[in-house]
Residue frames as a rotation matrix with the C-alpha (Angstrom) as fourth column:
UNK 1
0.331 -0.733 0.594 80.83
0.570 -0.347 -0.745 93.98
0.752 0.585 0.303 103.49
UNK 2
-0.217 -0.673 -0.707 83.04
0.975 -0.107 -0.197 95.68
0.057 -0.732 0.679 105.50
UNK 3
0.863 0.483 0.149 82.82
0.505 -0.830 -0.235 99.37
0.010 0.278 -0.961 106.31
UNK 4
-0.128 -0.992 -0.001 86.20
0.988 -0.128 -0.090 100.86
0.089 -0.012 0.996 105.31
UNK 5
0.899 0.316 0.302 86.96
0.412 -0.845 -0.343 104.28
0.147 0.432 -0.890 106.01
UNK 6
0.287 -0.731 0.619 89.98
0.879 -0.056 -0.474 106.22
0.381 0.680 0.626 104.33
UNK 7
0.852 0.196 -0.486 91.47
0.333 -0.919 0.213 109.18
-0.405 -0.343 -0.848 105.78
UNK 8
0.420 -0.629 0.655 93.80
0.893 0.158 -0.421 111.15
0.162 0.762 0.628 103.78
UNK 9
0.337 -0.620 -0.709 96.69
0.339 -0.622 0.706 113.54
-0.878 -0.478 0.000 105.62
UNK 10
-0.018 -0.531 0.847 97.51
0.993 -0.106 -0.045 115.07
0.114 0.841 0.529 102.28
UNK 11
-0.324 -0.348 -0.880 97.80
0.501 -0.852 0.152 118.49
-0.802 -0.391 0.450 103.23
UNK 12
-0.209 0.120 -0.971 97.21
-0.856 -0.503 0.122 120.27
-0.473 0.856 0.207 99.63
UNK 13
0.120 0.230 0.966 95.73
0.311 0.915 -0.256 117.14
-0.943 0.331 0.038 97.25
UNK 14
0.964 0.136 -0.228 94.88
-0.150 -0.431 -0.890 119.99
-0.219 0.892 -0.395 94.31
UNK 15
0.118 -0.948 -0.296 99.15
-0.991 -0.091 -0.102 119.70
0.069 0.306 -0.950 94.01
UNK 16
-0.123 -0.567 0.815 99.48
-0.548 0.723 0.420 116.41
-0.827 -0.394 -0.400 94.31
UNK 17
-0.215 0.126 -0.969 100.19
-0.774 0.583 0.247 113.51
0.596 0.803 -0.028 91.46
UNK 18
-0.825 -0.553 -0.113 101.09
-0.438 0.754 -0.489 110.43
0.356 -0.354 -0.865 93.99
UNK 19
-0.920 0.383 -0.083 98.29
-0.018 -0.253 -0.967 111.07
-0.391 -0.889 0.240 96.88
UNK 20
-0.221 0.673 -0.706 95.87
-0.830 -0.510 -0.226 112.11
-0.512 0.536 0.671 94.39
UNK 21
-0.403 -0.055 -0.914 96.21
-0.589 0.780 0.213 108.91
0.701 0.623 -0.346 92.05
UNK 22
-0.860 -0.013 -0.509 95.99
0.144 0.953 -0.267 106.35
0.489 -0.303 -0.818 95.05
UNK 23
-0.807 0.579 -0.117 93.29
-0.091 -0.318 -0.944 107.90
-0.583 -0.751 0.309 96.41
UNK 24
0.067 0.983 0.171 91.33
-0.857 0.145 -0.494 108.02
-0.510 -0.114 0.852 93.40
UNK 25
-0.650 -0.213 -0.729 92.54
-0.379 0.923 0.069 104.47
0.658 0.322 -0.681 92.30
UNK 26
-0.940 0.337 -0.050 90.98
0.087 0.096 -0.992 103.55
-0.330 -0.936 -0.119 96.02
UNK 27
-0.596 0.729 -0.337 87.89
-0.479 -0.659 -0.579 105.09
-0.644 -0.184 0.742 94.90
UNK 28
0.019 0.497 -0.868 87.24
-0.996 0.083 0.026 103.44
0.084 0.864 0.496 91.62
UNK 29
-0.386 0.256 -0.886 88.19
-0.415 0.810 0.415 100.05
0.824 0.528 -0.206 92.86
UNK 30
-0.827 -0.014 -0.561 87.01
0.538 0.265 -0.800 100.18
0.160 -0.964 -0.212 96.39
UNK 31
-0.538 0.505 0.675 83.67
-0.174 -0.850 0.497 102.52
0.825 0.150 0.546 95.70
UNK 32
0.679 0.627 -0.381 81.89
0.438 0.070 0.896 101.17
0.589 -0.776 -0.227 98.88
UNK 33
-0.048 -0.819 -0.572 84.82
0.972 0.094 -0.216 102.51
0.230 -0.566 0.791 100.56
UNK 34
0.788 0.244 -0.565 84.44
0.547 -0.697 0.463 106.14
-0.281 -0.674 -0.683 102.68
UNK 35
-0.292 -0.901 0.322 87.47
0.910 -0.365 -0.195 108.76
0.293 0.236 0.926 101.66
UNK 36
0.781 0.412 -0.469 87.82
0.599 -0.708 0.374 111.77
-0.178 -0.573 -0.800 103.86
UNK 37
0.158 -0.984 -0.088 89.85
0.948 0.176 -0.266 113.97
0.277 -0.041 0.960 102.91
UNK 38
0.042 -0.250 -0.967 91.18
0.828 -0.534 0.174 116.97
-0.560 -0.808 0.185 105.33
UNK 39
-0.847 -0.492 -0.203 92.63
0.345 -0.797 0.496 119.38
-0.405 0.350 0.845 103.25
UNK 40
-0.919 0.298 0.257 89.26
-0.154 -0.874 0.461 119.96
0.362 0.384 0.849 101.85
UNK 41
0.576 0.633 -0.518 86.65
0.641 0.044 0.766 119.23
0.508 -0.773 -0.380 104.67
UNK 42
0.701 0.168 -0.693 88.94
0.649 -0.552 0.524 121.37
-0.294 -0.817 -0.496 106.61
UNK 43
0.391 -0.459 0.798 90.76
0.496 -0.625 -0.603 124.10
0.775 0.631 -0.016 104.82
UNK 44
0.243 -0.480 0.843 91.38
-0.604 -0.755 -0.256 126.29
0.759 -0.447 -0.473 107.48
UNK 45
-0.522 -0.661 -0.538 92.30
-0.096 0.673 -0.734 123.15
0.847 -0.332 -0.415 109.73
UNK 46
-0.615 0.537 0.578 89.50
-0.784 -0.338 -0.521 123.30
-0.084 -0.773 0.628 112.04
UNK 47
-0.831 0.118 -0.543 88.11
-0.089 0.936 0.339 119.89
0.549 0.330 -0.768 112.16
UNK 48
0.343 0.932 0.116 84.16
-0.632 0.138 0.763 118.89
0.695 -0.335 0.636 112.94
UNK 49
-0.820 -0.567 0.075 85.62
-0.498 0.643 -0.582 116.35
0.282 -0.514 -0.810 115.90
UNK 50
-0.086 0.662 0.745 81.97
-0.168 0.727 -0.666 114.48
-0.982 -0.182 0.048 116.18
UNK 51
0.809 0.436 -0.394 81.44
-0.489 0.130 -0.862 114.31
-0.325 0.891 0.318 112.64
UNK 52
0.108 -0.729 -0.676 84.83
-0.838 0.299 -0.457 112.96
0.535 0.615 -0.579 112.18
UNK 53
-0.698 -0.293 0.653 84.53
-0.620 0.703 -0.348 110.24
-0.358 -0.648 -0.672 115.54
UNK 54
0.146 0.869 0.473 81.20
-0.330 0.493 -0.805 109.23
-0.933 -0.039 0.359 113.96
UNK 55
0.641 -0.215 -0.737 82.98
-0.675 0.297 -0.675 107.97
0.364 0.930 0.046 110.66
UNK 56
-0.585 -0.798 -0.144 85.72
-0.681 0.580 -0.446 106.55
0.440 -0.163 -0.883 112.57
UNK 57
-0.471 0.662 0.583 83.21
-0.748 0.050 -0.662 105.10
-0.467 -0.748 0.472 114.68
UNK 58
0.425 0.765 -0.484 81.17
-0.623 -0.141 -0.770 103.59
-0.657 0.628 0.417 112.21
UNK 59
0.298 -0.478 -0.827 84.25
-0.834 0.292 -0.469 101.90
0.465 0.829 -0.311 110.18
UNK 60
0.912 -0.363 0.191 85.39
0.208 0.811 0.547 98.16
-0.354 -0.459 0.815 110.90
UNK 61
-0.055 -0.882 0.468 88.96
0.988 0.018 0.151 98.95
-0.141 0.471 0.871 108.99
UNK 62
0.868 -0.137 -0.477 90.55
-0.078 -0.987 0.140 102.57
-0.490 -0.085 -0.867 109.15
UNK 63
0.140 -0.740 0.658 93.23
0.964 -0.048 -0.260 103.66
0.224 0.671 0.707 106.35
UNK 64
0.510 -0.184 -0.840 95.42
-0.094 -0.983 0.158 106.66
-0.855 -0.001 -0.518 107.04
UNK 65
0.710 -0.170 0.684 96.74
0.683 -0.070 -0.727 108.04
0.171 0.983 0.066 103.37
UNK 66
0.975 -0.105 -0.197 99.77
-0.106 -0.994 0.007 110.50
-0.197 0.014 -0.980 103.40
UNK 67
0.318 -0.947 -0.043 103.23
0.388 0.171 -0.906 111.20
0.865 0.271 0.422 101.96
UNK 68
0.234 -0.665 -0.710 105.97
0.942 0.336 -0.005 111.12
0.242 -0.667 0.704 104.56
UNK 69
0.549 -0.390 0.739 106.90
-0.343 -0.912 -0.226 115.02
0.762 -0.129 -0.634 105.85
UNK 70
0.108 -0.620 0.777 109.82
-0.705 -0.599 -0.380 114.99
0.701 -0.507 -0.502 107.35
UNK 71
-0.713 -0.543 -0.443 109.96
-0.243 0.785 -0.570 111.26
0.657 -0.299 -0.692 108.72
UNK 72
-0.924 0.371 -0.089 106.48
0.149 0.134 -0.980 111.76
-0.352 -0.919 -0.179 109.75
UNK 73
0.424 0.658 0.622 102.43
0.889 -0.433 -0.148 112.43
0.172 0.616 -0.769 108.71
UNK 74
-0.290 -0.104 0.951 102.13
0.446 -0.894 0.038 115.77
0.847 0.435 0.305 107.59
UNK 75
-0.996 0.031 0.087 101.09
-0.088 -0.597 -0.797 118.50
0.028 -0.802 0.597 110.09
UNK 76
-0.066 0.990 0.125 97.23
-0.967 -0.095 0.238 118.82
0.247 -0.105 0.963 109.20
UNK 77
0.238 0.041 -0.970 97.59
0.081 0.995 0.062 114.66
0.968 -0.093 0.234 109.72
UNK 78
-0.592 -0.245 -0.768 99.03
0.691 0.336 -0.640 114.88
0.415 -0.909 -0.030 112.89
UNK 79
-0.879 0.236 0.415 96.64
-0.449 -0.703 -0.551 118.00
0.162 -0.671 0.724 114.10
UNK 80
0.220 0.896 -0.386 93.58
-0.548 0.441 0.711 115.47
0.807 0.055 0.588 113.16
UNK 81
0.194 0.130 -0.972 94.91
0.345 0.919 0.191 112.63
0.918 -0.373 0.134 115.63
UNK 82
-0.816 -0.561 0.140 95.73
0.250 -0.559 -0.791 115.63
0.522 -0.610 0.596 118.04
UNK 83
-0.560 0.801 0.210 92.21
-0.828 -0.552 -0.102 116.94
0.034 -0.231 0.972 118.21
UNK 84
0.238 0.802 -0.547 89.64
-0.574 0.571 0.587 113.50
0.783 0.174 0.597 116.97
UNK 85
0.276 0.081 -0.958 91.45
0.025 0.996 0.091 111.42
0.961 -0.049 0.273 118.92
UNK 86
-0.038 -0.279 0.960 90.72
-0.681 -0.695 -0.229 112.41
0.731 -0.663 -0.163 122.15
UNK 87
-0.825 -0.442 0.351 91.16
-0.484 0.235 -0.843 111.24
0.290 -0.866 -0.408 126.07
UNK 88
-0.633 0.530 0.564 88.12
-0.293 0.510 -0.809 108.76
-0.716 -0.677 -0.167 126.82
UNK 89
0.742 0.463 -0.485 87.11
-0.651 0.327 -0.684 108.57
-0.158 0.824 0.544 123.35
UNK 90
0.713 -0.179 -0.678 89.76
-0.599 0.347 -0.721 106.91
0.365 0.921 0.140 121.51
UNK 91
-0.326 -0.794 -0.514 92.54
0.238 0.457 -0.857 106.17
0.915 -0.401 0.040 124.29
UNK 92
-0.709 -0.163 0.686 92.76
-0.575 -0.428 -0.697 106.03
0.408 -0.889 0.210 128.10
UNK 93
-0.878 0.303 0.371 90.54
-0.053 0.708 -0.704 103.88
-0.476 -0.638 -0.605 130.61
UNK 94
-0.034 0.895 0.445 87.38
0.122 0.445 -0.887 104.59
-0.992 0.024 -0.124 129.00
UNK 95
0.198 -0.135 -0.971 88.55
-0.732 -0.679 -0.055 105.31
-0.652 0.721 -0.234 125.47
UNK 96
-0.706 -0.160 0.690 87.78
0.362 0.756 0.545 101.88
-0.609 0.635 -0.476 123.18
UNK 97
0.146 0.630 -0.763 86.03
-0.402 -0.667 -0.628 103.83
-0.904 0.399 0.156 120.75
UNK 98
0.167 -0.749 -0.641 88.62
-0.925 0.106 -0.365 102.75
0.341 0.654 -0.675 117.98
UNK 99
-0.226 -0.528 0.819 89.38
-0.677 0.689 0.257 99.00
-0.700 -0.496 -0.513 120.00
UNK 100
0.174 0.838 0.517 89.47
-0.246 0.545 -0.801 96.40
-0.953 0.012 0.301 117.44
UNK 101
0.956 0.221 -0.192 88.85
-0.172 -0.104 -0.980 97.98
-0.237 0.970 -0.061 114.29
UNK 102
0.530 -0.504 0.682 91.51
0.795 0.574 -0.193 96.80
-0.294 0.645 0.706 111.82
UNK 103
0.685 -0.309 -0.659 94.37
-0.323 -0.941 0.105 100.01
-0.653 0.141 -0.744 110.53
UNK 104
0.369 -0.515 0.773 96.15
0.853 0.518 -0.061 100.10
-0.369 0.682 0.631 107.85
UNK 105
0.257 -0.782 -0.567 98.79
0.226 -0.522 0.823 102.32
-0.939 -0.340 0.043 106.34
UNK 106
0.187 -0.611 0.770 99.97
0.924 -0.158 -0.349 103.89
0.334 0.776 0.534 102.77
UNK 107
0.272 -0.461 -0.845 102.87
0.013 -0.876 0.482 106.29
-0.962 -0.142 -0.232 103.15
UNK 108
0.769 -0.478 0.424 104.40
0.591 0.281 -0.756 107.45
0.242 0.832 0.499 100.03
UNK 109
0.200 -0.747 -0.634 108.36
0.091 -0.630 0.771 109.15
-0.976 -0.212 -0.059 100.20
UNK 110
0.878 -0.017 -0.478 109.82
-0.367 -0.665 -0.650 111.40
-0.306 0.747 -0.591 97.76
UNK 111
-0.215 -0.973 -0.087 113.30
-0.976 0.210 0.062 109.54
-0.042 0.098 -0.994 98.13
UNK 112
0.015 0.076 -0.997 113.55
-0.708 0.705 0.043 106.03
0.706 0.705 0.064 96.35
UNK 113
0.884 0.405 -0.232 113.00
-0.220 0.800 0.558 102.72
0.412 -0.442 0.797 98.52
UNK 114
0.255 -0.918 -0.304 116.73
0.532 0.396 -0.749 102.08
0.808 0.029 0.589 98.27
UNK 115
-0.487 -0.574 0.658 117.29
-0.296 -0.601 -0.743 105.27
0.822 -0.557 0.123 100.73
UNK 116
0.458 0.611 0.645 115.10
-0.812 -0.006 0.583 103.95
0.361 -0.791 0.494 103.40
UNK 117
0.432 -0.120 -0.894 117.54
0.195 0.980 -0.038 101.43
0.881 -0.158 0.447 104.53
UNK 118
0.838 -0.534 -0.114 120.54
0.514 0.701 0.495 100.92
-0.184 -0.473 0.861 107.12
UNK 119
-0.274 -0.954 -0.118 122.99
0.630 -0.271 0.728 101.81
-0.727 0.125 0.675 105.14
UNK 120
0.251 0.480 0.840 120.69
0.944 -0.314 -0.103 104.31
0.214 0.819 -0.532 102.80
UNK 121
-0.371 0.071 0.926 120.42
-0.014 -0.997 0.071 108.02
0.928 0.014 0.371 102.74
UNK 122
0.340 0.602 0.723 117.91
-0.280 -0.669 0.688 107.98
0.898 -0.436 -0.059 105.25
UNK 123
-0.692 -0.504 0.517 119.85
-0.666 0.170 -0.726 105.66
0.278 -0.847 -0.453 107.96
UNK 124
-0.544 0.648 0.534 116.14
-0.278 0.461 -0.842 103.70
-0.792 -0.606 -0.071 108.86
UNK 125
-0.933 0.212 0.290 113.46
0.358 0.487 0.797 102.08
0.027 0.847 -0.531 106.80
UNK 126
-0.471 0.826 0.310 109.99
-0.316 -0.486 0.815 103.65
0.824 0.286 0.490 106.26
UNK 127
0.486 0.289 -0.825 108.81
0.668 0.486 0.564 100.80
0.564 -0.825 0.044 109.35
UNK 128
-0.180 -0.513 -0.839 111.04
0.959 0.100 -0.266 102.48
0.220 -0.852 0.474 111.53
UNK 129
-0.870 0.172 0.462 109.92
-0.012 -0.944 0.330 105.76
0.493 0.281 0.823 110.59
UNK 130
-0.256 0.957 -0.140 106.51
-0.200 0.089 0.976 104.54
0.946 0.278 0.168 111.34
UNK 131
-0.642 -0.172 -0.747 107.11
0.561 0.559 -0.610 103.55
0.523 -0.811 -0.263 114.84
UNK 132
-0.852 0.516 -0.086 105.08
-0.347 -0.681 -0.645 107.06
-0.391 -0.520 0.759 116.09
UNK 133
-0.288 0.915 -0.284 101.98
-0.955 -0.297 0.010 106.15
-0.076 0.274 0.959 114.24
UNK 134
-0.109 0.198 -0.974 101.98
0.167 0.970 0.178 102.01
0.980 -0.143 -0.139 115.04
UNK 135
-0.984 -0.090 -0.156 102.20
0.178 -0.356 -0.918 103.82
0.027 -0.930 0.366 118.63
UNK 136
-0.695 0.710 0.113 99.21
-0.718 -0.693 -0.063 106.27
0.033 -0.125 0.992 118.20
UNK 137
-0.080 0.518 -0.851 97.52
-0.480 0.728 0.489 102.52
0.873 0.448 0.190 116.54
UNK 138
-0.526 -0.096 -0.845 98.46
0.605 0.656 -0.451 100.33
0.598 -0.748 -0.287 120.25
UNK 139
-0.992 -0.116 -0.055 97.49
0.082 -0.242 -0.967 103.30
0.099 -0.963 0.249 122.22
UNK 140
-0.498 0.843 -0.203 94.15
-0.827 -0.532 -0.180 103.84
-0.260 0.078 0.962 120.86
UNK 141
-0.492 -0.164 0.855 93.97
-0.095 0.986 0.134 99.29
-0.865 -0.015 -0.501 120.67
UNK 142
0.634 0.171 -0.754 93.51
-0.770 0.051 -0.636 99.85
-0.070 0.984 0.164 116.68
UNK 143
0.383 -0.393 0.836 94.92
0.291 0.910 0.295 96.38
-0.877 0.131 0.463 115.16
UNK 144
0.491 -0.249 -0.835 97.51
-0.574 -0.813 -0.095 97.38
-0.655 0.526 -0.543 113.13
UNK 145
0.812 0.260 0.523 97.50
-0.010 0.902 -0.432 95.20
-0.584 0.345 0.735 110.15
UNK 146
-0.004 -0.797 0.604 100.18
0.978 -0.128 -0.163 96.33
0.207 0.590 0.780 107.43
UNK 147
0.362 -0.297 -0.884 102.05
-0.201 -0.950 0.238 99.74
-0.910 0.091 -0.404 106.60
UNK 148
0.515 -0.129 0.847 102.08
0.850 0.204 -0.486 99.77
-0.110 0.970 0.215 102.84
UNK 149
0.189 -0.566 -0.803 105.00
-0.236 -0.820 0.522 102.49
-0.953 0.090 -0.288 101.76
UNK 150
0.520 -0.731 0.443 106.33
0.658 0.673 0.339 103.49
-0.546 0.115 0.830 98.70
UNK 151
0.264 -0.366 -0.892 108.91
0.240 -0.871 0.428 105.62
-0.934 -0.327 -0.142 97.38
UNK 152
-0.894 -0.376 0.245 110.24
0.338 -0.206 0.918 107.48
-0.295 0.903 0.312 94.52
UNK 153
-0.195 0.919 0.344 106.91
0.969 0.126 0.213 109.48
0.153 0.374 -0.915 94.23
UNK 154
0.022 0.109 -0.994 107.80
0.180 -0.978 -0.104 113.04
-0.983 -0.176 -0.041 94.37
UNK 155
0.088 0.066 0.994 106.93
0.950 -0.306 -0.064 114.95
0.300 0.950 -0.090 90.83
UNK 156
-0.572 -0.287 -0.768 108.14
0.194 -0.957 0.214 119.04
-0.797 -0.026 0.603 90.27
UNK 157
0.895 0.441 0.058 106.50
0.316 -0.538 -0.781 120.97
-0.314 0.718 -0.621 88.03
UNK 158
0.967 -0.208 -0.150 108.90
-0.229 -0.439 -0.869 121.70
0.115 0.874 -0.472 85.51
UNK 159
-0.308 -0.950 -0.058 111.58
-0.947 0.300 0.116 119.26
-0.093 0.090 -0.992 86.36
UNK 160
-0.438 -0.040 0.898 109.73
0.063 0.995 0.075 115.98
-0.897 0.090 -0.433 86.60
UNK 161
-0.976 -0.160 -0.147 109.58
-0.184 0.248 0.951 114.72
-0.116 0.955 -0.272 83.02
UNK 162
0.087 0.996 0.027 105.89
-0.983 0.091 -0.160 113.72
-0.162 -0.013 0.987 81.35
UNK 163
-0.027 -0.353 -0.935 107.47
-0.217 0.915 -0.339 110.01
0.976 0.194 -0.102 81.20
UNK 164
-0.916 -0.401 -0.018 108.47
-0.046 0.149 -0.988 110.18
0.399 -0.904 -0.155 84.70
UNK 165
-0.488 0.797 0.356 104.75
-0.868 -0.399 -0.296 111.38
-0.094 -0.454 0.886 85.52
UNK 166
0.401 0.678 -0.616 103.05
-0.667 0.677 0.311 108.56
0.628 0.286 0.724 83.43
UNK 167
-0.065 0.165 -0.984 105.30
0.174 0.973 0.152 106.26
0.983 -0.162 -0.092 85.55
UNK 168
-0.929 -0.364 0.065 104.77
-0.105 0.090 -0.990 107.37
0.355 -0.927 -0.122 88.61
UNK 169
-0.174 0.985 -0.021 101.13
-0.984 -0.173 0.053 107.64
0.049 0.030 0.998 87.89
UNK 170
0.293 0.230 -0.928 101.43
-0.547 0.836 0.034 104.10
0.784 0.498 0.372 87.06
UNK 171
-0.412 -0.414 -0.812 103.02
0.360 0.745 -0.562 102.96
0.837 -0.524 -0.158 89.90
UNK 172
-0.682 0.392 0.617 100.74
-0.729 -0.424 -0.537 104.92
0.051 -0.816 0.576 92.37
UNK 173
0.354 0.902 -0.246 97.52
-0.874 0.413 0.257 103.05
0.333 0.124 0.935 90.66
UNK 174
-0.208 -0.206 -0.956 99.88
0.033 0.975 -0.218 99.82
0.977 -0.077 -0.196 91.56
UNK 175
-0.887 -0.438 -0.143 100.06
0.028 0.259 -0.966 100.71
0.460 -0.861 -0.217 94.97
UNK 176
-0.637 0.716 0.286 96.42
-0.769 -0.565 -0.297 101.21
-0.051 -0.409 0.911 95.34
UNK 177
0.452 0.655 -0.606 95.27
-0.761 0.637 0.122 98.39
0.466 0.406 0.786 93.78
UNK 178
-0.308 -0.503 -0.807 97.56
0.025 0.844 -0.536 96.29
0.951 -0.185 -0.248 96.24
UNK 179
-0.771 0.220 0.597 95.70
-0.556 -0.691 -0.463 98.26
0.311 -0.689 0.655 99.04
UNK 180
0.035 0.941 -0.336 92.34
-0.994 0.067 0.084 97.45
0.101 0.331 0.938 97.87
UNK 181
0.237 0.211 -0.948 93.31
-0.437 0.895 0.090 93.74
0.868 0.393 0.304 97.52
UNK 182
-0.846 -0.530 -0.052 94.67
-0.001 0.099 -0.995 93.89
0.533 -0.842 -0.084 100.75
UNK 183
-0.747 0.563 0.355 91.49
-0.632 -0.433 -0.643 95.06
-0.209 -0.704 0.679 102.41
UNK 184
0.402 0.861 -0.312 89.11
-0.830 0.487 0.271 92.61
0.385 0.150 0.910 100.73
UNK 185
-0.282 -0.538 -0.794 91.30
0.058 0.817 -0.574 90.06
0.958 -0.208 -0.199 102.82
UNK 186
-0.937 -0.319 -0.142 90.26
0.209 -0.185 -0.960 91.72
0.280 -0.930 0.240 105.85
């Protein structure tokens, strides 16, 4: 069996519906499957950096998890690949720490699929968004396999509806379980 391991750039999970679902969807049908998540291994944002290379280390298939900030990972997501993924470890002449190992993607966006186009709201599609973190994936010669997105997965307290919830709940647990089926291919 593979060794999969799952990092999750959610910034605040305890608020989350989307993040929170696929993750533990992941969990229940993927249970051999590692799941780190940041926000509470590193509250104050201060990250073990051997204890996190020696998971990454360790994994034939790496999954980053995180909703989309701002056409990008979140901040505590991008301070992890700032700090773990350092010069001679992960990238640079002697940096094949990471060479190899299989990556994979699930973004989720608060703004429907439809706005990620061309001619959408957002002007670009989620891929094109993604172009900085298929980068971070070449420079560090991770084999970037898919980028699984999807959208329409923001919930408000007291505006998003308990209908709306059940279906967005429902359509996280899809997108996990297309994850999961994804990885047992790999």
């Amino acid at each position: 069996m593979k060794r999969i391991v799952i990092i999750s750039g959610h910034p605040d999970l305890k608020t989350s519906v989307a993040n929170k679902t696929i993750l533990d969807e992941i969990a229940a049908l993927c249970p051999q499957a590692e799941i780190r998540k940041l926000d509470e291994l590193y509250p104050d944002y201060k990250f073990d950096i051997k204890a996190e290379q020696t998971a990454l280390a360790r994994a034939d298939i790496i999954a980053f998890v995180y909703p989309m900030h701002w056409y990008g990972t979140p901040g505590l997501l991008k301070l992890y690949i700032d700090k773990v993924m350092e010069h001679g470890w992960a990238y640079g002449s002697t940096g094949t720490a990471l060479a190899g190992k299989a990556f994979i993607v699930s973004i989720t966006t608060g703004a429907p699929e439809a706005a990620y186009s061309a001619t959408g709201a957002m002007g670009h599609t989620v891929e094109e968004f993604s172009y900085p973190i298929k980068n971070f994936a070449a420079l560090c010669k991770l084999d970037c396999k898919k980028i699984f997105s999807v959208g329409a997965m923001m919930c408000v307290p007291g505006v998003t509806t308990d209908e709306q919830k059940s279906a967005l709940i429902a359509k996280a647990k899809a997108h996990a379980a297309d994850i999961v089926a994804y990885l047992k291919t790999l």
